[in-house]
C-alpha positions in Angstrom: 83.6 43.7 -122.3 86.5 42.4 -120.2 89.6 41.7 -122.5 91.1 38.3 -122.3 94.4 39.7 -121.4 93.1 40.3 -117.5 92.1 36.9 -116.8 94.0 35.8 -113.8 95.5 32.6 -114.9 97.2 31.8 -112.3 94.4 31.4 -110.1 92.5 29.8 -113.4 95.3 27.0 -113.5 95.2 26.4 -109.7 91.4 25.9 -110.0 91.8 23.8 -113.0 94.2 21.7 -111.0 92.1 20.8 -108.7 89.0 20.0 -111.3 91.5 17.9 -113.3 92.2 15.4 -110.0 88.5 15.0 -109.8 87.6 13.9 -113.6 87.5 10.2 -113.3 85.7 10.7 -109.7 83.0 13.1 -111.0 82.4 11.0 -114.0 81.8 7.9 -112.0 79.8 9.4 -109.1 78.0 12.3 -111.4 78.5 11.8 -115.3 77.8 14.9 -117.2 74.7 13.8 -119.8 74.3 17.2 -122.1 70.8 16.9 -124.0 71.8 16.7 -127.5 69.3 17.2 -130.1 70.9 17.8 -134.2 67.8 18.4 -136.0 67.8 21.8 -138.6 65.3 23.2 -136.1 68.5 23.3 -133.0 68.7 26.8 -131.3 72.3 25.8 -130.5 75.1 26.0 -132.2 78.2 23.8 -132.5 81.8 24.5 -134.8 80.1 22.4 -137.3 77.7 25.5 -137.6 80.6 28.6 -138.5 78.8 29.9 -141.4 76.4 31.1 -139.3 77.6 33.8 -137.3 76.6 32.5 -133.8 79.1 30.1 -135.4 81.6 32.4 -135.8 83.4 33.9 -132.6 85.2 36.5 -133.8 82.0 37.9 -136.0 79.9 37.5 -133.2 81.9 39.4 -130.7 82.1 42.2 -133.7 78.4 42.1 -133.8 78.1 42.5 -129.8 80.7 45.1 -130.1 79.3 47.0 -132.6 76.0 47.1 -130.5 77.6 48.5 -127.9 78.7 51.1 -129.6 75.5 51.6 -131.2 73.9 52.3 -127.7 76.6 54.9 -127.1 76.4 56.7 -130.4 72.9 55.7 -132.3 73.4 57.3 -135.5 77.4 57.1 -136.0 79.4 54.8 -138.3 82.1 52.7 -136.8 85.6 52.2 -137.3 85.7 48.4 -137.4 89.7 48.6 -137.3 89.0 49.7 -133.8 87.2 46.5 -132.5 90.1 44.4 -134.3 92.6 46.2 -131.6 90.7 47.0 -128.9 90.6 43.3 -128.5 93.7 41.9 -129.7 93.3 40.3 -133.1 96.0 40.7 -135.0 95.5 38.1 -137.6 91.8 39.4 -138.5 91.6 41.9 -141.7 89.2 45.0 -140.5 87.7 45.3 -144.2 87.2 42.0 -144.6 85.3 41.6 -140.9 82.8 44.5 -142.3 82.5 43.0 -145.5 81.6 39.4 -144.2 78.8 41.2 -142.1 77.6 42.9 -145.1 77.2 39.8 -147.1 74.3 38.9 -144.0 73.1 41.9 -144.1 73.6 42.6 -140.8 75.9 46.2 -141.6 75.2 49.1 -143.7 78.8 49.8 -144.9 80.1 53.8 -145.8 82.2 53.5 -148.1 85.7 56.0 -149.0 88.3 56.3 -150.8 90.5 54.5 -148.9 90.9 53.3 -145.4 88.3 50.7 -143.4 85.0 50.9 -144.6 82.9 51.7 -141.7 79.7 50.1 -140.5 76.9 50.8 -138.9 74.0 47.8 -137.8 71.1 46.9 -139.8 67.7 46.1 -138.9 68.7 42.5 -139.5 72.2 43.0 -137.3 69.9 44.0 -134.6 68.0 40.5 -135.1 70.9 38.7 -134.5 72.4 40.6 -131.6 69.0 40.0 -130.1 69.7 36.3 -130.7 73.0 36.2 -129.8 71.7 37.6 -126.6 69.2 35.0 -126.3 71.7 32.1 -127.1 74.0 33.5 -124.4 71.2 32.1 -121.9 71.4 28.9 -123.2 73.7 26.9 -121.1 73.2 23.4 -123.6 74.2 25.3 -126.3 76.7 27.5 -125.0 78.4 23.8 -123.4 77.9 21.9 -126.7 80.3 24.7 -128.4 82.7 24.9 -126.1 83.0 21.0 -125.8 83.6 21.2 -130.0 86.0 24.3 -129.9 87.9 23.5 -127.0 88.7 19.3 -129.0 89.4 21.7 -132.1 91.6 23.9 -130.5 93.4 21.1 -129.0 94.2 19.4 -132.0 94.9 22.1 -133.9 97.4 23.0 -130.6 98.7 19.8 -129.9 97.3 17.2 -132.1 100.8 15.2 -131.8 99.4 14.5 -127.9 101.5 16.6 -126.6 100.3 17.7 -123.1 99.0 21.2 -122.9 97.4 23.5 -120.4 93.7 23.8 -121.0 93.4 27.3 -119.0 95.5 28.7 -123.0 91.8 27.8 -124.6 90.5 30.7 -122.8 92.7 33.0 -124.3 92.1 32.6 -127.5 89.6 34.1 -130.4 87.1 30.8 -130.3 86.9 31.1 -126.1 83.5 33.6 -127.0 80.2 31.5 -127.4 77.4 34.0 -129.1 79.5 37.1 -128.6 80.5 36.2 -124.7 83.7 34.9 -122.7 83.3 31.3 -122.1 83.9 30.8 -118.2 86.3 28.5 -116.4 83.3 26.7 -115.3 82.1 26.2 -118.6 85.4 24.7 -120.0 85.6 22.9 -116.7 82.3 21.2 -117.6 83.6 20.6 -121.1 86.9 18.9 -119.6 84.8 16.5 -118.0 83.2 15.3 -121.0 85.5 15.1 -123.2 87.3 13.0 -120.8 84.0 10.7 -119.5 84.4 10.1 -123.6 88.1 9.5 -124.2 88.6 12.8 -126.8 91.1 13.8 -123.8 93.6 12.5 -121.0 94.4 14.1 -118.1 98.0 14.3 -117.7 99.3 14.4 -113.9 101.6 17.7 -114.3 102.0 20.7 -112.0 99.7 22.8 -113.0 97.5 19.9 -114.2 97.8 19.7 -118.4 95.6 17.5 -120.8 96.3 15.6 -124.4 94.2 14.8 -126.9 93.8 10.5 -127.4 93.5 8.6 -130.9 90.2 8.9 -130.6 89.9 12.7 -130.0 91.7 12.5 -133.0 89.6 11.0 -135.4 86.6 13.1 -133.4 88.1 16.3 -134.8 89.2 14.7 -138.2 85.9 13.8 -139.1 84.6 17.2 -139.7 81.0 16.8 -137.1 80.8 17.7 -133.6 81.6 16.1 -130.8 78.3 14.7 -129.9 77.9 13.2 -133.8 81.1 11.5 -132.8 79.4 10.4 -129.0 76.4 9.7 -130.4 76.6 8.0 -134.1 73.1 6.3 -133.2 70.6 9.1 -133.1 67.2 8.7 -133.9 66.2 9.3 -137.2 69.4 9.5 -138.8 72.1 7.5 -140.4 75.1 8.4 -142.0 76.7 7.2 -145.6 79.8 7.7 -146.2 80.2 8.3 -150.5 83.5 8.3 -151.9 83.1 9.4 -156.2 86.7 8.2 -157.2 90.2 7.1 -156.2 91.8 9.8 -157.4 90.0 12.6 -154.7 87.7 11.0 -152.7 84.9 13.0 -151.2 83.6 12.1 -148.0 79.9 12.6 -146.9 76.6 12.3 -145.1 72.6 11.8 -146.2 70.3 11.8 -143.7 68.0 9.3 -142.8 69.9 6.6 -145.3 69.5 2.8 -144.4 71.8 -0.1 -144.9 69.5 -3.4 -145.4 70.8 -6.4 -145.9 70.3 -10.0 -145.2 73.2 -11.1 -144.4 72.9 -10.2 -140.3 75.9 -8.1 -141.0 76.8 -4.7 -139.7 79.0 -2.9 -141.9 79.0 0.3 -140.1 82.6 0.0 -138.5 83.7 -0.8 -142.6 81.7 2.6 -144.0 83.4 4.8 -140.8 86.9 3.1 -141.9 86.6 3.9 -145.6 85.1 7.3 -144.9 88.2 7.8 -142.6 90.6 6.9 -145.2 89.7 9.1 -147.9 89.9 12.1 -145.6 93.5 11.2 -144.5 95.0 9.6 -147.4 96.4 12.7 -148.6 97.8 14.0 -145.4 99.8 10.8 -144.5 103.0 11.2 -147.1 102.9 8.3 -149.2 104.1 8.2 -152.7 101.3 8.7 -155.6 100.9 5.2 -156.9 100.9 4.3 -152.3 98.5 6.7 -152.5 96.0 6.1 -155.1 96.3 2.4 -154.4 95.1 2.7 -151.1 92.4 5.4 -151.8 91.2 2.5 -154.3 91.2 -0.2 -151.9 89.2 2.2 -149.3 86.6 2.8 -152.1 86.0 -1.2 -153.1 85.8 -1.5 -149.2 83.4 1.3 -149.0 81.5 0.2 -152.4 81.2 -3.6 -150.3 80.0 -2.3 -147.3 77.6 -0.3 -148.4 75.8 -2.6 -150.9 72.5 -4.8 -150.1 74.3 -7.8 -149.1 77.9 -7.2 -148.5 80.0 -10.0 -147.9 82.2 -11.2 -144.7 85.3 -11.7 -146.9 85.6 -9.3 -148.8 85.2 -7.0 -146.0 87.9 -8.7 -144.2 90.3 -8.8 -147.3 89.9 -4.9 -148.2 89.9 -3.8 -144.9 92.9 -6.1 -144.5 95.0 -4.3 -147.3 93.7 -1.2 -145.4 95.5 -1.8 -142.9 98.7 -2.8 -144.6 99.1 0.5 -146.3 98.3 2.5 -143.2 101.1 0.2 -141.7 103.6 1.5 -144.1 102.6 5.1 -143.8 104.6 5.5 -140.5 103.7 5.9 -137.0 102.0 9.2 -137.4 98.8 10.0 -135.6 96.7 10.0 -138.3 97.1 6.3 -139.5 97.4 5.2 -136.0 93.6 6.2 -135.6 93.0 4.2 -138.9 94.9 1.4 -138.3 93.2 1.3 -134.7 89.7 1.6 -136.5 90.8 -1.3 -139.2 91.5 -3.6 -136.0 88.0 -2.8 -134.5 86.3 -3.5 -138.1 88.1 -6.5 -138.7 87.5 -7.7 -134.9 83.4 -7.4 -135.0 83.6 -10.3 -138.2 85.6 -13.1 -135.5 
């Protein structure tokens, strides 16, 4: 396996260039559709999935790794501390690597006194290299994960918009989809979408950088992939948000829920901007009492919105005060998103 360290970026940045000059073009002339399909019975995977390890780059690569080595030497134990810096990953604990593979049973593990345990595969890690080989064909899949890790990565990089080159995804831990190197054409495909959807802006730089937009932003806040986030209107599923208390409000989703009511009413933007609240609320500064008071308002809204018949004006009046307290929380991204989605509730009850 090639280490990321070879990769001419240079010539990745020139190519990347050029793609990025094209993005509005392409989308008009050829928009990239990706088949989405969310059901439990999905082959692919997405970051929403990272208890799995398909899920999990950095386990997955071990996995591939470890099969390698397996083909090498059959019946010999392996050093995992060696995979850790063969390829480069200083933050990842060798021990803990083997022991997260044991809890799936995918190792056997030989224990000393002392040192790196080291592991060997199990009938079941062989399953799941086979997989992981398999998923490796699949070019949905493999795009739908590096559409979610490369919005993730961004706004764990950059989330304050700051313009960054995209060809610094592909050098990092979560550029591997099933235990492979994500290409340039596969982030170049990803690029596209994300920016057909407004998750991303291209900004006109030399070498060509991108930013993540408000709404990337609340993409990657809400804890779903990217497509959940393109596609809230899938057949056969709703989502409710539920929020227990004022005090820590917990945020979310039943499947196939429905919202009737007789009103003619559609509360959805309401639910998404009380859902959006109590996952921010504590991340925007405010004093306590700011605090609870508007994690309470975001609950009544919520509570309204998401009863039989909930009511015009009392809609507009929490989500109102909403917006109010988000006001006095600063310009910060975070409440620019909700004060943005509060505007977009309130506009759908003129």
């Amino acid at each position: 396996m090639a280490r990321k360290t070879k990769i001419d970026q240079r010539a990745i940045e020139r190519h990347l260039k050029d793609i990025a000059k094209g993005y509005e073009r392409a989308a008009r002339r050829n928009p990239i559709r990706v088949p989405i399909q969310t059901d439990a019975a999905t082959e692919g995977v997405s970051m929403a999935g990272r208890d799995a390890v398909e899920g999990n780059p950095v386990l997955a690569r071990l996995l591939m790794w470890l099969d390698a080595q397996a083909q090498l030497n059959p019946a010999h134990y392996v050093d995992v501390t060696r995979f850790v810096e063969e390829q480069q990953l200083d933050g990842e604990d060798p021990s803990v690597l083997a022991f997260e593979l044991e809890q799936r049973d995918l190792v056997k593990i030989a224990r000393t006194m002392g040192g790196t345990p080291d592991v060997h595969l199990s009938d079941v890690g062989r399953v799941a290299v086979n997989r992981l080989k398999k998923l490796q064909q699949d070019r949905a899949a493999r795009l739908r994960y590096t559409i979610d890790a490369f919005l993730r990565w961004l706004f764990d990089t950059a989330g304050d918009q700051a313009p960054t080159a995209p060809s610094l995804f592909l050098a990092t831990p979560s550029s591997y989809f099933a235990g492979a190197d994500i290409s340039a054409t596969d982030l170049h495909q990803a690029l596209a979408y994300l920016a057909e959807h407004n998750l991303i802006e291209r900004i006109d730089t030399d070498p060509a950088t991108v930013a993540i937009t408000p709404e990337g932003v609340s993409c990657a806040l809400s804890g779903g992939s990217v497509q959940d986030h393109t596609n809230p209107a899938r057949a056969g599923t709703t989502y409710n948000n539920f929020m227990p208390n004022a005090q820590g409000i917990i945020i979310g989703e039943q499947q196939n829920v429905t919202q009737n009511n007789t009103a003619g009413i559609d509360p959805s933007a309401f639910i998404q901007l009380a859902g959006y609240v109590g996952q921010i609320s504590e991340t925007l500064g405010l004093a306590e009492p700011d605090r609870v008071e508007l994690a309470r308002v975001a609950q009544e809204l919520h509570t309204e919105a998401t009863s039989p018949n909930p009511e015009p004006g009392r809609m507009r009046q929490f989500a109102a005060q909403v917006k109010d307290k988000l006001l006095e929380a600063g310009s910060t991204m975070a409440a620019t998103v909700g004060i943005q989605m509060a505007e977009q509730a309130l506009g759908t009850l003129m």
